[in-house]
C-alpha positions as CSV (number, residue, x, y, z in Angstrom):
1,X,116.1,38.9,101.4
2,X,114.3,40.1,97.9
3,X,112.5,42.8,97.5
4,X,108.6,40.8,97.9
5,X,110.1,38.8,100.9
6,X,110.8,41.9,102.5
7,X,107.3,43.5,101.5
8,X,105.9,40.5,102.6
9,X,107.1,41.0,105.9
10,X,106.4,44.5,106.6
11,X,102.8,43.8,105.3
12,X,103.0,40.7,108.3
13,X,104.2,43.1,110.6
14,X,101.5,45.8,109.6
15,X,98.6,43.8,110.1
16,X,99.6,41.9,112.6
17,X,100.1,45.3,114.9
18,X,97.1,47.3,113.1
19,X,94.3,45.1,112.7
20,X,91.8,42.4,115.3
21,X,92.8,39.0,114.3
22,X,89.8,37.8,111.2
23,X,89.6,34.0,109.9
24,X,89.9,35.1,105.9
25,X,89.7,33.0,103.2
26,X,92.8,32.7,100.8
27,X,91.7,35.0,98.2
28,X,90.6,36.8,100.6
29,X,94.1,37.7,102.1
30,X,95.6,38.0,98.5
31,X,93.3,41.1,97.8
32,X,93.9,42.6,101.1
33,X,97.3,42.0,101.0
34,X,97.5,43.3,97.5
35,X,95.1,46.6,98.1
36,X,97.3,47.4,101.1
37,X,100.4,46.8,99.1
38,X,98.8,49.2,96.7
39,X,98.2,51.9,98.9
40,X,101.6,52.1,100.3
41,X,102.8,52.3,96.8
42,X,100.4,55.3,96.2
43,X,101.7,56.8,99.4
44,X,104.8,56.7,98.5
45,X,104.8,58.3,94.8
46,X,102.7,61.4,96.4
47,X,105.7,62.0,98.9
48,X,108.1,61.7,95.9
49,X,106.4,64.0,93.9
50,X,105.7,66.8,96.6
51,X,109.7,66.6,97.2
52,X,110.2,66.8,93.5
53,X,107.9,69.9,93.7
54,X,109.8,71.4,95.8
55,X,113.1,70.9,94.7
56,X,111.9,71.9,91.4
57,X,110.5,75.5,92.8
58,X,113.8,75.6,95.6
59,X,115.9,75.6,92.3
60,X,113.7,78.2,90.6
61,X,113.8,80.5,94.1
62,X,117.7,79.8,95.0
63,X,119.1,80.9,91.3
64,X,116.5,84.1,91.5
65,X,118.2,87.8,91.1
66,X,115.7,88.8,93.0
67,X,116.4,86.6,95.9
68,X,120.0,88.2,95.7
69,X,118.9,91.5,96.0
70,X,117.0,90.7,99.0
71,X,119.4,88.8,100.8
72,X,121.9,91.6,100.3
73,X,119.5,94.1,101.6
74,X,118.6,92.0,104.9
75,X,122.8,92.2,105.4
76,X,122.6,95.5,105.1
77,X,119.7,95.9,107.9
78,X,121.7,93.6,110.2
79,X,118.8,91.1,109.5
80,X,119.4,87.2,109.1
81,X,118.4,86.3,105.9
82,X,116.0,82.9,105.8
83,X,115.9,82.1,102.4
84,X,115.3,78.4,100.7
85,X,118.0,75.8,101.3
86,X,118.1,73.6,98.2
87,X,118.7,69.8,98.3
88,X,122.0,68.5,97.5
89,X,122.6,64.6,96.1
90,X,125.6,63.7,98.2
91,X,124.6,65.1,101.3
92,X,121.8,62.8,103.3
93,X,119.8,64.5,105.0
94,X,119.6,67.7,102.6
95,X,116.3,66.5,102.0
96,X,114.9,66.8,105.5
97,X,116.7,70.2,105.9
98,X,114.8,71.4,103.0
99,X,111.7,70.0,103.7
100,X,111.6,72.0,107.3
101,X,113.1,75.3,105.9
102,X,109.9,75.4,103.3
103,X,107.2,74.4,105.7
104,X,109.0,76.9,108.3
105,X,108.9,79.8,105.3
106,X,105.2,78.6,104.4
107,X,104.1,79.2,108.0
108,X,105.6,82.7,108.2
109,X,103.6,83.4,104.6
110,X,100.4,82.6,106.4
C-alpha cells in the first residue's frame, strides 16, 4: 500500500468512527478530506518540533558542568539524582523515556 492509499484509509476509518453519516457532494468530500488531511499534518509537525525542543535543551542540560556538580553533591547526601535523560537514535523508545522524565522534572518545578 502507498503512502495516499494508506492516508486514504485512515481518513475512511476516522470519519467513519468520528462523524454522523452526511450526503456531501463530491467537492464537498475533497475539501473535507483535504482540510482534515491538513490538520493531521499540522498536528504532527507541532509534536515534532516540541520533541526537537527538547532534545535540543536535554542536550544543552545533560553536557552542563553545572549539572555535574549537582549530581555529585546529591551522591554525597545519599540523595538519588533525577536529572534529564537525553534521547538516543538506536534505542526505540528513548523518546518516550525522555518525554516522561521532562514532564515529571517540569511538574516538580511547579
Amino acid at each position: 500500500m502507498d503512502a495516499e492509499a494508506n492516508d486514504e484509509a485512515e481518513l475512511n476509518d476516522i470519519v467513519e468512527a468520528n462523524v454522523a453519516p452526511v450526503e456531501l457532494a463530491a467537492d464537498q468530500q475533497i475539501f473535507a478530506r483535504r482540510t482534515l488531511t491538513k490538520v493531521c499534518r499540522c498536528r504532527f509537525y507541532y509534536i515534532a518540533g516540541l520533541l526537537t525542543q527538547c532534545d535540543l535543551l536535554t542536550k544543552r542540560i545533560f553536557h552542563s558542568p553545572v549539572l555535574r556538580e549537582l549530581t555529585n553533591l546529591c551522591w554525597k547526601h545519599n540523595i538519588k539524582p533525577l536529572g534529564v535523560v537525553r534521547a538516543v537514535a538506536t534505542r526505540l523508545n528513548s523518546v518516550a523515556i525522555t518525554s516522561k522524565r521532562s514532564l515529571y522534572l517540569r511538574k516538580e518545578q511547579s
